[in-house]
N, C-alpha and C positions, 0 to 999 in steps of 0.2 A: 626656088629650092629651099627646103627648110631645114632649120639649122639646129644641129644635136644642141640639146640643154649642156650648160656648161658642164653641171655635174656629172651627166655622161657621159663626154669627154673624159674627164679625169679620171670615171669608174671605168671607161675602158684602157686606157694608157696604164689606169694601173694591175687592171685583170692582165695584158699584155707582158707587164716586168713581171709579172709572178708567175704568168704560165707561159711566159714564151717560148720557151723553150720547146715547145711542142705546138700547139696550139694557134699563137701568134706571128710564128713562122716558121717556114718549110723548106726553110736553102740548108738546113744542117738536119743533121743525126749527131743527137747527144749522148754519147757511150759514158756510163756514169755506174761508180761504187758507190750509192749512198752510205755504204755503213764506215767506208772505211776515206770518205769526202774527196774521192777522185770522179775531174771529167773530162772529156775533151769530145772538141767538136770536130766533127766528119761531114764532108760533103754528102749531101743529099744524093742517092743514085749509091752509092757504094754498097757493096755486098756483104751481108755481116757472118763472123763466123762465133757461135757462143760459146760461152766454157766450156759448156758439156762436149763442143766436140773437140775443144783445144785438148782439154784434159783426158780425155780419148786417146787422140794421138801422142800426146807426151806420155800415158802411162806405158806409151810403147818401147820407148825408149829404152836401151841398154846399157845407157854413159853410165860412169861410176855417179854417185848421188841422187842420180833423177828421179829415183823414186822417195829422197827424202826433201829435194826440193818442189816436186808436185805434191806432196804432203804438207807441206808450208804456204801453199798460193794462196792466196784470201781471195783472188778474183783475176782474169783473164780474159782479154776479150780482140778481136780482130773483124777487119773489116777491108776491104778489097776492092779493086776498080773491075776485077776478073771473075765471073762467078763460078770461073773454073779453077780456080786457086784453091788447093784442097788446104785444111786442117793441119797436115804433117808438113807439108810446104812452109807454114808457119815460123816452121821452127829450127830450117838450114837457111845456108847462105846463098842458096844458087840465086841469083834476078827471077825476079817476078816476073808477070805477063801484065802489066800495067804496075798499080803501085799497092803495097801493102803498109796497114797501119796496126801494131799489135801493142796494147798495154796491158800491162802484169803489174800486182801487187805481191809481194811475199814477205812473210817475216821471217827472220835473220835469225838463223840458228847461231848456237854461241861461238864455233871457230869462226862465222862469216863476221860477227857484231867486233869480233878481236881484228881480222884483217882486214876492214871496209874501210877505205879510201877513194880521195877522189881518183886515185891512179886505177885504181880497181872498177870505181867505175865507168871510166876511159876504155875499159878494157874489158867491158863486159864482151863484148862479143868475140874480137878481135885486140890484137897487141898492141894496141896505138902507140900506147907509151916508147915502148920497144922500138917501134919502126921509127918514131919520134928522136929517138936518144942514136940510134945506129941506122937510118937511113940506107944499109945496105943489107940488111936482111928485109926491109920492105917488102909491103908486096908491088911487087912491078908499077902497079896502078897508084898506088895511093897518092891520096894529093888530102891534107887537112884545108878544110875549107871554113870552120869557124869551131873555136871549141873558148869556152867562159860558164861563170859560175852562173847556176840558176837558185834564186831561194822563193821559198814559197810559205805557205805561214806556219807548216810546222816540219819543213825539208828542205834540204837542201842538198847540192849536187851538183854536177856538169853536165849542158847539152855539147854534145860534139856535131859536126858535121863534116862528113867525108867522103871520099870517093878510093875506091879499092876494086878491083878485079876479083870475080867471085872464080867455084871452082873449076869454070869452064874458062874463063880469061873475059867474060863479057863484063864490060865498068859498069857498075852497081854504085849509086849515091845513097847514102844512109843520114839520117837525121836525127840520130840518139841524145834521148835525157834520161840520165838515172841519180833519181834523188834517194839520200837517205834520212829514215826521221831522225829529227833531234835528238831524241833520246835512243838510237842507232837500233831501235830493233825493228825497222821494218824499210824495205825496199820498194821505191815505184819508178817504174821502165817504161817508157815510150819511143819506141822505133817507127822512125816513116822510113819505108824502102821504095827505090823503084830501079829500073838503067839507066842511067848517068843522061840517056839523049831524053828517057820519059821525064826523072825528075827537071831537069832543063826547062822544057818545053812548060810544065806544072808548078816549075818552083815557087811563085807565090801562093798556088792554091795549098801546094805539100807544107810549108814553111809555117803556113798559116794553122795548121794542126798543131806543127810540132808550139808555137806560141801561143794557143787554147789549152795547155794540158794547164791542170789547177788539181794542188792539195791541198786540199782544206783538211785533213784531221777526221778522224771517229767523230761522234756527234755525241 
Protein backbone atom coordinates (compact mmCIF):
# COMPACT_ATOMS: atom_id res chain seq x y z
CA UNK A 1 0.00 0.00 0.00
CA UNK A 2 1.44 3.35 -0.64
CA UNK A 3 1.48 5.94 1.63
CA UNK A 4 0.06 9.75 1.21
CA UNK A 5 3.13 12.18 1.38
CA UNK A 6 3.17 13.72 4.66
CA UNK A 7 2.24 17.17 3.28
CA UNK A 8 -0.86 15.60 2.05
CA UNK A 9 -1.90 14.55 4.93
CA UNK A 10 -1.83 17.92 6.46
CA UNK A 11 -3.21 19.74 3.17
CA UNK A 12 -6.08 17.44 3.63
CA UNK A 13 -6.81 17.58 7.45
CA UNK A 14 -6.49 20.98 6.90
CA UNK A 15 -8.96 21.35 3.54
CA UNK A 16 -11.26 19.24 6.05
CA UNK A 17 -11.23 21.87 9.27
CA UNK A 18 -12.04 24.59 6.67
CA UNK A 19 -14.59 23.01 4.71
CA UNK A 20 -15.94 20.55 6.84
CA UNK A 21 -18.70 21.51 7.41
CA UNK A 22 -20.13 20.44 4.20
CA UNK A 23 -17.68 18.71 2.34
CA UNK A 24 -15.77 16.58 4.88
CA UNK A 25 -18.73 15.35 6.53
CA UNK A 26 -22.25 14.45 6.08
CA UNK A 27 -23.85 13.37 9.51
CA UNK A 28 -25.01 17.18 9.99
CA UNK A 29 -26.88 19.99 8.22
CA UNK A 30 -25.40 23.22 9.16
CA UNK A 31 -28.33 25.95 9.31
CA UNK A 32 -26.14 29.09 9.60
CA UNK A 33 -26.66 33.43 9.34
CA UNK A 34 -23.48 34.29 8.09
CA UNK A 35 -24.10 37.92 8.43
CA UNK A 36 -25.49 38.07 11.52
CA UNK A 37 -22.54 34.71 13.00
CA UNK A 38 -25.35 32.16 13.92
CA UNK A 39 -25.12 28.21 13.57
CA UNK A 40 -26.26 25.15 14.71
CA UNK A 41 -25.95 21.78 13.64
CA UNK A 42 -29.03 19.41 12.51
CA UNK A 43 -29.08 15.84 11.97
CA UNK A 44 -28.56 14.77 8.44
CA UNK A 45 -32.12 13.50 7.04
CA UNK A 46 -34.06 16.39 8.60
CA UNK A 47 -36.47 18.42 6.61
CA UNK A 48 -35.70 22.04 6.05
CA UNK A 49 -38.28 24.69 6.18
CA UNK A 50 -36.65 28.35 4.68
CA UNK A 51 -37.53 31.91 5.53
CA UNK A 52 -39.35 32.46 2.79
CA UNK A 53 -41.89 30.09 3.79
CA UNK A 54 -41.54 30.80 7.72
CA UNK A 55 -42.11 34.47 6.82
CA UNK A 56 -45.13 33.50 4.61
CA UNK A 57 -46.79 31.90 7.28
CA UNK A 58 -46.04 34.40 10.07
CA UNK A 59 -47.10 37.49 7.81
CA UNK A 60 -50.39 35.55 8.43
CA UNK A 61 -50.69 36.03 11.48
CA UNK A 62 -53.32 38.43 13.34
CA UNK A 63 -51.57 38.79 17.08
CA UNK A 64 -51.21 42.24 18.12
CA UNK A 65 -47.34 43.17 16.97
CA UNK A 66 -46.63 40.37 14.54
CA UNK A 67 -46.43 42.35 11.81
CA UNK A 68 -43.85 44.53 13.61
CA UNK A 69 -42.00 41.78 14.85
CA UNK A 70 -41.64 39.90 11.29
CA UNK A 71 -40.51 43.42 10.27
CA UNK A 72 -37.49 43.10 12.58
CA UNK A 73 -36.43 39.22 11.88
CA UNK A 74 -32.90 39.24 10.29
CA UNK A 75 -33.26 35.64 9.67
CA UNK A 76 -35.45 32.39 10.34
CA UNK A 77 -35.04 29.04 9.59
CA UNK A 78 -36.58 25.35 10.62
CA UNK A 79 -36.03 22.06 10.03
CA UNK A 80 -38.13 18.79 10.91
CA UNK A 81 -37.97 14.99 11.30
CA UNK A 82 -41.70 15.32 9.38
CA UNK A 83 -41.83 16.47 5.84
CA UNK A 84 -45.15 16.90 6.61
CA UNK A 85 -44.93 19.48 9.21
CA UNK A 86 -46.13 22.63 7.50
CA UNK A 87 -44.47 26.28 7.81
CA UNK A 88 -47.56 27.62 10.08
CA UNK A 89 -47.11 24.43 12.43
CA UNK A 90 -43.95 26.33 13.19
CA UNK A 91 -45.08 28.75 14.97
CA UNK A 92 -48.15 27.09 17.67
CA UNK A 93 -47.61 24.97 20.44
CA UNK A 94 -49.56 21.93 19.50
CA UNK A 95 -46.74 18.59 19.48
CA UNK A 96 -45.13 17.79 16.52
CA UNK A 97 -45.23 14.66 14.43
CA UNK A 98 -41.60 13.83 15.32
CA UNK A 99 -39.36 16.74 16.35
CA UNK A 100 -39.01 20.36 15.26
CA UNK A 101 -36.09 22.72 15.41
CA UNK A 102 -36.62 26.51 14.66
CA UNK A 103 -34.09 29.39 14.98
CA UNK A 104 -34.97 33.12 14.66
CA UNK A 105 -32.76 36.12 14.94
CA UNK A 106 -34.60 39.55 15.64
CA UNK A 107 -33.74 42.93 16.60
CA UNK A 108 -35.32 44.47 19.53
CA UNK A 109 -37.46 47.30 19.15
CA UNK A 110 -36.98 49.96 21.76
CA UNK A 111 -40.09 48.86 24.34
CA UNK A 112 -38.62 45.11 23.91
CA UNK A 113 -34.53 46.54 24.53
CA UNK A 114 -36.32 48.42 27.93
CA UNK A 115 -38.09 45.21 29.10
CA UNK A 116 -35.61 42.13 28.21
CA UNK A 117 -34.82 40.04 30.88
CA UNK A 118 -33.58 36.89 31.67
CA UNK A 119 -37.25 36.28 33.11
CA UNK A 120 -38.52 37.38 29.71
CA UNK A 121 -36.66 35.12 28.14
CA UNK A 122 -37.81 32.24 30.23
CA UNK A 123 -40.97 33.15 29.06
CA UNK A 124 -40.67 33.45 25.66
CA UNK A 125 -43.12 31.16 24.68
CA UNK A 126 -44.86 30.14 27.82
CA UNK A 127 -45.14 31.51 31.73
CA UNK A 128 -42.29 29.50 33.26
CA UNK A 129 -41.68 32.13 35.62
CA UNK A 130 -45.11 32.18 36.70
CA UNK A 131 -45.83 28.56 37.07
CA UNK A 132 -42.28 28.53 38.67
CA UNK A 133 -43.21 31.22 41.50
CA UNK A 134 -47.13 29.79 41.95
CA UNK A 135 -47.14 26.17 41.04
CA UNK A 136 -50.95 26.15 41.00
CA UNK A 137 -51.70 28.00 37.97
CA UNK A 138 -49.12 25.56 36.13
CA UNK A 139 -49.94 23.79 33.44
CA UNK A 140 -50.93 20.41 34.63
CA UNK A 141 -47.86 19.00 32.83
CA UNK A 142 -45.08 20.93 33.59
CA UNK A 143 -42.14 19.61 35.06
CA UNK A 144 -38.67 22.22 34.58
CA UNK A 145 -36.15 19.78 33.63
CA UNK A 146 -32.92 22.16 33.32
CA UNK A 147 -32.85 25.94 33.06
CA UNK A 148 -28.96 28.02 33.58
CA UNK A 149 -27.34 30.78 31.99
CA UNK A 150 -25.82 30.40 28.51
CA UNK A 151 -23.03 32.95 27.28
CA UNK A 152 -21.66 33.09 23.95
CA UNK A 153 -19.07 35.56 22.62
CA UNK A 154 -21.36 38.52 22.16
CA UNK A 155 -24.95 37.04 24.10
CA UNK A 156 -25.89 35.96 26.46
CA UNK A 157 -29.31 34.40 28.04
CA UNK A 158 -30.98 31.30 29.43
CA UNK A 159 -31.50 27.81 27.90
CA UNK A 160 -34.55 26.26 29.69
CA UNK A 161 -35.74 22.74 29.38
CA UNK A 162 -39.17 21.60 29.97
CA UNK A 163 -41.93 19.58 29.72
CA UNK A 164 -45.83 21.06 29.59
CA UNK A 165 -48.93 19.68 28.16
CA UNK A 166 -49.74 21.34 24.71
CA UNK A 167 -53.42 22.45 23.78
CA UNK A 168 -54.70 19.17 23.34
CA UNK A 169 -53.16 17.66 26.79
CA UNK A 170 -50.44 15.59 24.87
CA UNK A 171 -46.73 16.16 26.89
CA UNK A 172 -44.55 18.07 24.61
CA UNK A 173 -40.62 18.54 25.90
CA UNK A 174 -39.11 21.82 24.78
CA UNK A 175 -35.41 22.66 24.70
CA UNK A 176 -35.29 26.54 24.61
CA UNK A 177 -32.26 29.12 24.37
CA UNK A 178 -32.91 32.72 24.08
CA UNK A 179 -29.88 34.87 24.10
CA UNK A 180 -29.71 38.64 24.13
CA UNK A 181 -26.77 40.77 22.49
CA UNK A 182 -24.62 42.60 24.71
CA UNK A 183 -25.35 45.70 23.66
CA UNK A 184 -29.36 44.44 24.14
CA UNK A 185 -30.53 45.17 20.66
CA UNK A 186 -30.72 42.01 19.09
CA UNK A 187 -32.42 38.66 20.11
CA UNK A 188 -31.41 34.85 19.12
CA UNK A 189 -33.89 31.85 19.76
CA UNK A 190 -33.51 28.28 19.50
CA UNK A 191 -36.29 25.79 20.13
CA UNK A 192 -36.01 22.01 19.82
CA UNK A 193 -39.58 20.60 20.30
CA UNK A 194 -40.93 17.11 20.13
CA UNK A 195 -43.66 14.58 22.71
CA UNK A 196 -42.25 14.12 25.74
CA UNK A 197 -42.03 9.95 24.67
CA UNK A 198 -40.17 11.32 21.07
CA UNK A 199 -37.78 13.69 22.88
CA UNK A 200 -37.01 10.73 25.51
CA UNK A 201 -36.44 8.20 23.22
CA UNK A 202 -33.88 11.18 20.91
CA UNK A 203 -32.63 13.13 23.86
CA UNK A 204 -28.99 12.96 23.16
CA UNK A 205 -29.59 13.42 19.49
CA UNK A 206 -32.28 16.66 20.38
CA UNK A 207 -29.93 17.97 23.31
CA UNK A 208 -27.02 17.84 21.16
CA UNK A 209 -28.59 20.69 18.72
CA UNK A 210 -29.75 22.59 21.49
CA UNK A 211 -25.58 22.57 22.65
CA UNK A 212 -24.39 23.36 18.71
CA UNK A 213 -26.20 26.71 18.62
CA UNK A 214 -23.03 29.44 18.43
CA UNK A 215 -23.16 33.36 18.22
CA UNK A 216 -20.52 34.58 16.98
CA UNK A 217 -21.50 38.29 16.06
CA UNK A 218 -21.91 40.35 12.59
CA UNK A 219 -18.57 39.90 10.77
Amino acid sequence: MQLMPRRSVIATLLACSIIGLTSCSQSQIYAADKSSGVYVAIPNGWHKISSTQLNSAEAKSTAKGAAERLASVIWQEAYTTSPAITPSSIFNLDSPDGAVVYVRVRDLGYDDLNAISYNSLRNLILPITTWLDNPTKANSKFVLHQDYERVEKIARGVRTIYTFGDPSGISETVDQTALVSDNRSRIYVLLVRAPTKYFKKHSKELQAIGDSFTVRGNK
